[in-house]
C-alpha positions in Angstrom: 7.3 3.9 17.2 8.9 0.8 16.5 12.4 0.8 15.6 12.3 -1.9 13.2 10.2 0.4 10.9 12.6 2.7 10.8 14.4 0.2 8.3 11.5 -1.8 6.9 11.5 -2.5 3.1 7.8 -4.0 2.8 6.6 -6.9 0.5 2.5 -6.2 -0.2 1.1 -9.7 -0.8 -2.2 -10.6 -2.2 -3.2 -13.7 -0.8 -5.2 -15.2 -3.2 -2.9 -15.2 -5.5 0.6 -15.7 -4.5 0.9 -19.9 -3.9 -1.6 -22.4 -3.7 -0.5 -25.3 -1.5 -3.9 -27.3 -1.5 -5.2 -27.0 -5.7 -7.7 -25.3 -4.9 -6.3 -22.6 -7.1 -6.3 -20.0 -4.6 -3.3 -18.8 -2.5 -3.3 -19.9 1.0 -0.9 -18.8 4.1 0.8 -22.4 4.2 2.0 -21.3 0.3 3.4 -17.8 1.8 4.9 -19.9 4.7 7.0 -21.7 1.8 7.7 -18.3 0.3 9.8 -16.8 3.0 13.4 -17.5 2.5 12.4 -16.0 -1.6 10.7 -12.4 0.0 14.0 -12.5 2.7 16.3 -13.3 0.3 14.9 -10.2 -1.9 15.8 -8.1 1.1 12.4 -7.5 2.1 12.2 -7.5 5.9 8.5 -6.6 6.4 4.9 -8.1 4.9 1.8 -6.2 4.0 -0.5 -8.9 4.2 -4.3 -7.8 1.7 -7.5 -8.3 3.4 -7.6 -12.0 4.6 -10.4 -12.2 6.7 -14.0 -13.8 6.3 -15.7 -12.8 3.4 -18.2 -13.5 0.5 -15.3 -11.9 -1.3 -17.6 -9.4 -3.4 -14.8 -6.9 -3.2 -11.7 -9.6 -2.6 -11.8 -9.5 1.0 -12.1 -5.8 1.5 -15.9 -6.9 2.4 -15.4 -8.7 6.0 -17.8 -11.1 7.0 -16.1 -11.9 10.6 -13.1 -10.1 11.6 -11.8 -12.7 14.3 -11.7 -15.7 11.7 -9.1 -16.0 9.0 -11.2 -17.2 5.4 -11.4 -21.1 5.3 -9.8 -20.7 1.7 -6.4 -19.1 3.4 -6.3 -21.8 6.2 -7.4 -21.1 10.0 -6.2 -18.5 12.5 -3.9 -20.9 14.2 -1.9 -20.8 10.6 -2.1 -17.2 10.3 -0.6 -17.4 14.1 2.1 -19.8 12.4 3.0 -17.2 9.8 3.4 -14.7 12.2 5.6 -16.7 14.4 7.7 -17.7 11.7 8.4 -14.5 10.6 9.2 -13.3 13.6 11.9 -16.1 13.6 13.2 -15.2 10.8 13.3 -11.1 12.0 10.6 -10.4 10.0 7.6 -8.0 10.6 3.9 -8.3 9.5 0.9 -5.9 9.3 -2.8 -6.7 8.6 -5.3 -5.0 6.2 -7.2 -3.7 8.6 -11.1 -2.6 6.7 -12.7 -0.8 9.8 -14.9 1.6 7.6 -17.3 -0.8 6.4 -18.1 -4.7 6.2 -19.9 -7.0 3.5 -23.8 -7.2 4.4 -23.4 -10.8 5.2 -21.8 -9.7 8.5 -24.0 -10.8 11.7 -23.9 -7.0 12.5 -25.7 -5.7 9.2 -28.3 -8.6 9.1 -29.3 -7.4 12.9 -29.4 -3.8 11.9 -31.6 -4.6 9.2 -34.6 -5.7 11.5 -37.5 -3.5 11.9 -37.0 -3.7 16.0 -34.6 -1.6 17.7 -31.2 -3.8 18.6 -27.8 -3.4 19.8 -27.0 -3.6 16.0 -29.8 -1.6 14.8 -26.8 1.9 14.7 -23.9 0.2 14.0 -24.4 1.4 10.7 -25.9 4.4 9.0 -29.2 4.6 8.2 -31.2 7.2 7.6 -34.9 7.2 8.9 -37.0 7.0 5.7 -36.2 4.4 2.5 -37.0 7.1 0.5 -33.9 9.7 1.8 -30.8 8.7 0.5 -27.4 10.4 1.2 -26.4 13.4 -1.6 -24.4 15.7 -0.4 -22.7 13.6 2.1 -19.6 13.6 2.1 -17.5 9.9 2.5 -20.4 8.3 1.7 -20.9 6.2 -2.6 -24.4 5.4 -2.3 -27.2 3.7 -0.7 -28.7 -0.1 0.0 -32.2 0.3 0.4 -35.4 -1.8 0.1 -33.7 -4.8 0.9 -35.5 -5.7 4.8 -38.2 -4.5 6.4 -36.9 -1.5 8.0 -37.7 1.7 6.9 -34.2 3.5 5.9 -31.9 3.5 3.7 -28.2 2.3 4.6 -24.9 4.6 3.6 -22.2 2.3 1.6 -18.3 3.5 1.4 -18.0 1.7 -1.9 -19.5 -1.2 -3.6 -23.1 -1.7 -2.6 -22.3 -4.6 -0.8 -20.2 -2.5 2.0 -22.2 -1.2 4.2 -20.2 1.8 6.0 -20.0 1.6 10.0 -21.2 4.5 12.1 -17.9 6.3 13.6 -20.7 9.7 13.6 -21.3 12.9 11.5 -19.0 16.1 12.3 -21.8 18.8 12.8 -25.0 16.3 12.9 -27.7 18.3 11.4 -30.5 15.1 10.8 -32.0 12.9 13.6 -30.2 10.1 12.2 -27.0 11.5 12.1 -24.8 11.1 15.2 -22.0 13.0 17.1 -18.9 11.3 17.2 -18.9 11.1 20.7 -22.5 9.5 20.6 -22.6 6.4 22.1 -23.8 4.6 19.3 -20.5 5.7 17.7 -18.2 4.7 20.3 -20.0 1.5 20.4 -18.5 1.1 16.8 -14.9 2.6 17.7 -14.7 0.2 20.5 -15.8 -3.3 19.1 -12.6 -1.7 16.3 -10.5 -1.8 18.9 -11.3 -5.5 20.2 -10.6 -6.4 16.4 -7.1 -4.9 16.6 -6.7 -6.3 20.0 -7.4 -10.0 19.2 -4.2 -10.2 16.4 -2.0 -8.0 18.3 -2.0 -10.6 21.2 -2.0 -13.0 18.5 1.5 -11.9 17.0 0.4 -9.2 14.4 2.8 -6.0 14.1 0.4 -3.5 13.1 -2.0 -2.6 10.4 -2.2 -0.6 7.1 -5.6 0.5 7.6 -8.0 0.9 4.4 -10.1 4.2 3.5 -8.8 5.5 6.7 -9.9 9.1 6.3 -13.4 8.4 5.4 -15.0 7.0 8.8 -16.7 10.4 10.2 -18.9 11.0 8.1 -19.5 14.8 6.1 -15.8 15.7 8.3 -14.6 18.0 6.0 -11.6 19.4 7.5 -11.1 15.8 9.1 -11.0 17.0 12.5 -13.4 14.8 14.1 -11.3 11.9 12.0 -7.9 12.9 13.3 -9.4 12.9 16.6 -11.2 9.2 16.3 -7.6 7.7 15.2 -5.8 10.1 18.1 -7.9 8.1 20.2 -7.2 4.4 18.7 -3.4 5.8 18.9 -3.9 6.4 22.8 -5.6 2.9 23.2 -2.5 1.2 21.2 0.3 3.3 23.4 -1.3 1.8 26.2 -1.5 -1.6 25.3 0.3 -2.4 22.2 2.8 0.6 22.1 4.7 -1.1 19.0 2.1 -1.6 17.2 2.4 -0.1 13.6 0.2 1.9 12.0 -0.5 3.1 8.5 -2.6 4.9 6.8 -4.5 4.4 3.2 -5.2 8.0 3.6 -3.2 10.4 0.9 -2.9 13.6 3.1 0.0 13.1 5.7 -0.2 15.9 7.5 -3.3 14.5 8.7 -2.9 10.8 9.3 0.4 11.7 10.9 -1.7 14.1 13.0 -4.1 11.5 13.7 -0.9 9.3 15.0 -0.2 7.1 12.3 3.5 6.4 11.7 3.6 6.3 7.6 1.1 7.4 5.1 0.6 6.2 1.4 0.6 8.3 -1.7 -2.1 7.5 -3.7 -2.6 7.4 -6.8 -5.7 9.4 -7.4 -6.0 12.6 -6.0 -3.5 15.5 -5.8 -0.3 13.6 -5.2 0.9 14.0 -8.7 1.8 10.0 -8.0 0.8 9.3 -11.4 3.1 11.6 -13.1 6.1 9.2 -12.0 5.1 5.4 -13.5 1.6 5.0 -14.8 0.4 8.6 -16.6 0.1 9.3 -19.7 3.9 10.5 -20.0 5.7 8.8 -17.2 8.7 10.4 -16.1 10.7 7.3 -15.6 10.1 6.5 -19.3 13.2 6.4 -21.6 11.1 9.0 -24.0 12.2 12.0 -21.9 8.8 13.2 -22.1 8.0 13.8 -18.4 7.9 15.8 -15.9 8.3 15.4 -12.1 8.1 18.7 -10.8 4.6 18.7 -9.7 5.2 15.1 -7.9 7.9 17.2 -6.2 6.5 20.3 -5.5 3.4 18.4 -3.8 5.9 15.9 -2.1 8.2 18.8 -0.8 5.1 20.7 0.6 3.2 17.3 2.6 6.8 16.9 3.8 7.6 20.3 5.5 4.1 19.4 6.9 5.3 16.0 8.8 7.7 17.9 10.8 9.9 14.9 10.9 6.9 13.0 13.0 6.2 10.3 10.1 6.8 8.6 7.3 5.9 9.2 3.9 5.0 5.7 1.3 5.6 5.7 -2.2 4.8 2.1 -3.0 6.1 0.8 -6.7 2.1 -0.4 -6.9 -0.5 -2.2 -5.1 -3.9 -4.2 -6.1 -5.9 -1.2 -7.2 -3.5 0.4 -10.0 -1.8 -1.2 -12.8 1.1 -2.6 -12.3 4.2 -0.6 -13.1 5.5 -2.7 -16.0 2.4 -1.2 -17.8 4.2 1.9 -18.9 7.4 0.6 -18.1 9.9 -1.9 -19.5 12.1 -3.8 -16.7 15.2 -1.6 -18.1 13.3 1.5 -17.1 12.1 -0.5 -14.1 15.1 -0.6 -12.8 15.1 3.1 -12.9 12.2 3.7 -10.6 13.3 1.3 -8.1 16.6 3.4 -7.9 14.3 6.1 -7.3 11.7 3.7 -5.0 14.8 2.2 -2.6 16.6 5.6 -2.4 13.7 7.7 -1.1 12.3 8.3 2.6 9.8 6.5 4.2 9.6 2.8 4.0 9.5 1.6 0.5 6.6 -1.1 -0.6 7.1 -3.5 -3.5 3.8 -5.4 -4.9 4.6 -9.3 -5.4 5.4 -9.9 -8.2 6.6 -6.2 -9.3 10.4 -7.4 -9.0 10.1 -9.5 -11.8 8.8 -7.8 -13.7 5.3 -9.3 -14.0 2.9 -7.9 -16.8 -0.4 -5.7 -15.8 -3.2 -8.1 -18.0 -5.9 -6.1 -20.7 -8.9 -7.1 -20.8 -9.2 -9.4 -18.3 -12.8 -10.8 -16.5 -13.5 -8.8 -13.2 -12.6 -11.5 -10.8 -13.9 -10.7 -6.8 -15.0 -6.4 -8.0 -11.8 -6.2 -9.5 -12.6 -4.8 -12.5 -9.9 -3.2 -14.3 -7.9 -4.0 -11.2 -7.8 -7.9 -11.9 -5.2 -7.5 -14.0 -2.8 -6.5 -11.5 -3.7 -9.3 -9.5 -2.9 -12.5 -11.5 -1.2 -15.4 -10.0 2.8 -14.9 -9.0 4.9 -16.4 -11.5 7.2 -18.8 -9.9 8.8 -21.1 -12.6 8.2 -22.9 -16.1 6.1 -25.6 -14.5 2.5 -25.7 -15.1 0.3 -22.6 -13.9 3.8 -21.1 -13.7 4.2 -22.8 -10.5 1.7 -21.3 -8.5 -0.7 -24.1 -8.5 -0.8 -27.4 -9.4 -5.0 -27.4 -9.7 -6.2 -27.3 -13.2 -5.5 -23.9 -14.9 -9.3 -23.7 -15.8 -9.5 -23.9 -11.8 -7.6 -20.8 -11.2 -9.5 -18.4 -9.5 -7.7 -15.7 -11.7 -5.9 -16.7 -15.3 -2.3 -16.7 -15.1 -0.3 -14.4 -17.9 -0.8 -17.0 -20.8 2.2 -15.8 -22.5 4.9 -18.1 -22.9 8.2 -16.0 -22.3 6.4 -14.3 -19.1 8.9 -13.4 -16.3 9.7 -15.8 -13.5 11.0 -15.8 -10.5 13.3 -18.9 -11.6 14.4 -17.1 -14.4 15.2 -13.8 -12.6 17.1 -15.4 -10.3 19.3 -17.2 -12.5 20.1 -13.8 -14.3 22.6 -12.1 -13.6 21.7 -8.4 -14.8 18.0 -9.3 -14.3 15.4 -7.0 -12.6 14.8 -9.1 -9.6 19.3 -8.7 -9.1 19.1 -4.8 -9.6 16.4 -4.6 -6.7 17.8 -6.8 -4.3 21.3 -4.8 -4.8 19.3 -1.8 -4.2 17.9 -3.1 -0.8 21.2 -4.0 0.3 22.5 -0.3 -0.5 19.8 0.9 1.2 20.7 -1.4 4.3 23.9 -0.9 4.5 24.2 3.3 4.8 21.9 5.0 7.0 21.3 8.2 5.3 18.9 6.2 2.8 17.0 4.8 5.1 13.6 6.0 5.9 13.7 8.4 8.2 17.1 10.6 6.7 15.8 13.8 5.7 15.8 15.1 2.1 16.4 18.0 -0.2 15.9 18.3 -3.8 18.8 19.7 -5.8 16.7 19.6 -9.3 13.7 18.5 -9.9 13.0 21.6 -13.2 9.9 21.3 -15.0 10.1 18.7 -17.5 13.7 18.4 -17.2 16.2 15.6 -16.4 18.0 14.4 -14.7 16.1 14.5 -11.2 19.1 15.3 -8.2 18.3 14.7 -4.9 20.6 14.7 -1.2 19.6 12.3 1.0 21.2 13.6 4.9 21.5 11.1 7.5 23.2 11.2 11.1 26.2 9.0 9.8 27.2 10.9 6.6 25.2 12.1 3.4 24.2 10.5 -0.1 23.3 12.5 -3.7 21.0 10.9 -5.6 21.5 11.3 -9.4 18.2 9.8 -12.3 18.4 10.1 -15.5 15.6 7.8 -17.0 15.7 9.8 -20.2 17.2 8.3 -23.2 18.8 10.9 -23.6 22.2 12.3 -22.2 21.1 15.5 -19.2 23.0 17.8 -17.5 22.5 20.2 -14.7 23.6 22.9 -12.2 23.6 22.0 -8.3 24.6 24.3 -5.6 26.6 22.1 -3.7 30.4 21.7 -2.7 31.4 17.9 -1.6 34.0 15.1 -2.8 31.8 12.5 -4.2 32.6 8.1 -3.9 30.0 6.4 -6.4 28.9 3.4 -4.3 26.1 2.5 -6.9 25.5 2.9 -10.5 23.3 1.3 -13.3 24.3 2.3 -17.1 27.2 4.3 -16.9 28.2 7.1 -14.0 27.2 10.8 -14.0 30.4 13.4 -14.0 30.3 16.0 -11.3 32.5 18.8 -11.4 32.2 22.1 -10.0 28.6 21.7 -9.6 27.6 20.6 -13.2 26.5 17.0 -13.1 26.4 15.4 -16.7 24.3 12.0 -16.4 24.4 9.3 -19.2 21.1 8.3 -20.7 18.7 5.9 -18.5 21.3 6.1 -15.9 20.8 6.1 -12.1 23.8 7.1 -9.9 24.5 6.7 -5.8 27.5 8.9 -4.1 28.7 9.0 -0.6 29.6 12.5 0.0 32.2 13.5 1.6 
């Protein structure tokens, strides 16, 4: 694995809507070019780059149309081969949304497959062999196009029914239309994959998060046949690209490590408990004291034991499909979580805009199948100047409305503050840089972490020396026992320091507390 991702703090940026250098009023890559010396200056040492590719943008990109061509409204490959360099200049990293599970059905492959004749194309995807069978009790599969060409079948989508999902094969192929993984209309699909990866690795790319990545064998319900399709991509990037990053939108680590990816995301669906921390219905970084993170813990704790110190689990402080984190939380708690966020193993990931603090908007139009989403994905809020800086087309023009209030965050004004949100994070990142055992791969044991109790107590243990962790985002003052015997040096605190003595920590209210032990 790369060593650099050992110590990789990540800034995810949506594209579209983080600077528009051309008023078209859509971010480009010559407006993130501009935008590098503010993400490096954050701390931020890595970029997650969202789907940027060719697309009719019916699902913002996650809906390719070619996957060798950067989207005419981002600029052209040889500026995406800019950014990279750049970057790299500036020893930075950069990983690619990577979408290999399905593409939009303007792609050249899905108008082939949909002709009556037999083609190269014609299994690409999955079809079945009648329009009138569709695909219930399939597993990984939403739904169905069908009636749409003059074949006779009806085609398997992964989500919208604009995706059509590509054919990586069936685990235990029980219909003639179903194939083994090892089929070579299947490998056909895993290869051309691989040319994709292949043409940005040589271009500069570090690696990919890759989208859905536990859905592409189809009805796979121990995921067998799925670890063993990205055990296979792994083998082909150890050969040719052996520092290429990988990671995984995937939610069960002990299988995407398995399958050789280096990190894995929590998610925040499923059984994760990631909700419970920042967006639930009681949040446990809320100042009402209401929460509870034992569950988060107890999940965490077990996927953990089950990474055997092979990877890296991601808890990300948001991303494009959730709302943001100052939904629930007010950028005084905020700076809670990110104590939490900067201070826990695997590589951290901060969504633009989430270090200042930028608002998650109600009601907003569904822009690109965003949906609820689109209010996470409003334009970055730069300065006071029109369209808060982000564009200089007319606001009408914006492909997403900005936050129309007038005291919104900035990036200006957090970086003239001194106590501000945007400050607290980049002193955070700096902690975390500068003492090894809170980096990402130091291992980790939880002290306290009682059912809806506070204050939350972890150790983080490193090669070079050990750190305790002490959160109290309660409002209230909490206290508990730890079984542990050290001198303790605060080296960070935010709203007073927690006493420790003889194993009875007292922490102040909303308080979050770093110690070297010794």
């Amino acid at each position: 694995m790369s060593k650099w991702l050992n110590n990789a703090v990540f800034y995810e940026i949506y594209p579209q809507s983080f600077k528009d250098t051309n008023a078209d009023g859509i971010g480009d890559i010559p407006g993130i070019m501009d935008k590098i010396e503010y993400i490096k200056d954050l701390g931020c040492n890595a970029i997650w780059l969202n789907p940027c590719f060719a697309s009719p943008f019916a699902d913002a990109g996650y809906d390719v149309e070619d996957y060798f061509k950067v989207a005419p409204r981002y600029g052209s490959n040889e500026d995406m081969k800019k950014l990279f360099d750049r970057l790299h200049d500036n020893n930075m990293h950069i990983i690619l949304d990577l979408v290999p599970g399905h593409t939009s059905i303007t792609h050249p492959w899905f108008l082939e497959s949909m002709k009556a004749a037999t083609n190269e194309y014609s299994n690409r995807y999955i079809w079945t062999d009648s329009i009138w069978e569709d695909f219930r009790d399939v597993s990984n599969i939403a739904g169905c196009i069908r009636g749409i060409s003059a074949r006779n079948g009806s085609c398997a989508v992964n989500f919208f029914s604009t995706q059509p999902a590509l054919n990586y094969g069936f685990a235990n192929p029980d219909k003639s239309w179903q194939f083994a993984p090892d089929s070579k209309e299947a490998i056909a699909t895993r290869e051309v994959m691989k040319d994709v990866m292949r043409y940005w690795l040589s271009l500069g790319c570090d690696g990919f998060r890759v989208d859905m990545a536990g859905s592409l064998v189809k009805n796979d319900t121990n995921s067998k046949e799925t670890i063993e399709l990205w055990q296979n991509f792994r083998a082909f990037l150890d050969e040719e690209f052996p520092n290429a990053v990988l990671i995984s939108e995937w939610g069960e680590p002990d299988k995407s490590l398995k399958g050789g990816f280096h990190m894995d995301f929590l998610l925040h669906f499923g059984p994760s408990h990631y909700t419970d921390l920042f967006r639930g219905e009681k949040p446990y970084f809320s100042r009402e004291g209401n929460g509870d993170i034992s569950e988060f813990v107890q999940k965490y704790w077990a996927n953990y034991k089950l990474t055997d110190g092979n990877g890296l689990i991601c808890i990300p402080s948001g991303n494009h499909d959730m709302a943001r984190l100052s939904h629930k939380l007010d950028p005084e708690e905020m700076k809670i979580a990110f104590a939490f966020l900067l201070t826990m193993p695997g590589a951290p990931f901060i969504y633009y805009g989430d270090e200042i603090g930028m608002k998650y908007l109600e009601q907003v139009t569904s822009v690109e199948g965003g949906y609820e989403r689109t209010g996470s994905r409003s334009p970055m809020q730069w300065d006071d100047t029109d369209n808060a800086g982000f564009s200089d087309a007319n606001t009408d023009d914006l492909y997403i409305m900005i936050d129309p209030d007038a005291n919104r965050p900035t990036a200006k004004k957090q970086l003239e503050s001194e106590n501000s949100l945007y400050q607290e994070i980049k002193k955070l990142i700096k902690l975390r840089f500068d003492h090894e055992a809170l980096c990402s791969n130091a291992a980790i044991e939880f002290l306290y972490a009682k059912e809806k109790a506070y204050p939350f107590v972890y150790q983080r243990i490193g090669k070079k020396g050990s750190m305790l962790v002490v959160i109290n985002p309660s409002q209230d003052e909490a206290s508990c026992t730890v079984d542990f015997h050290a001198n303790t040096q605060v080296i960070y605190s935010n709203n007073g320091v927690a006493s420790i003595k003889d194993g009875v920590i007292i922490a102040p209210p909303c308080s979050a507390c770093v110690y070297k032990m010794a």
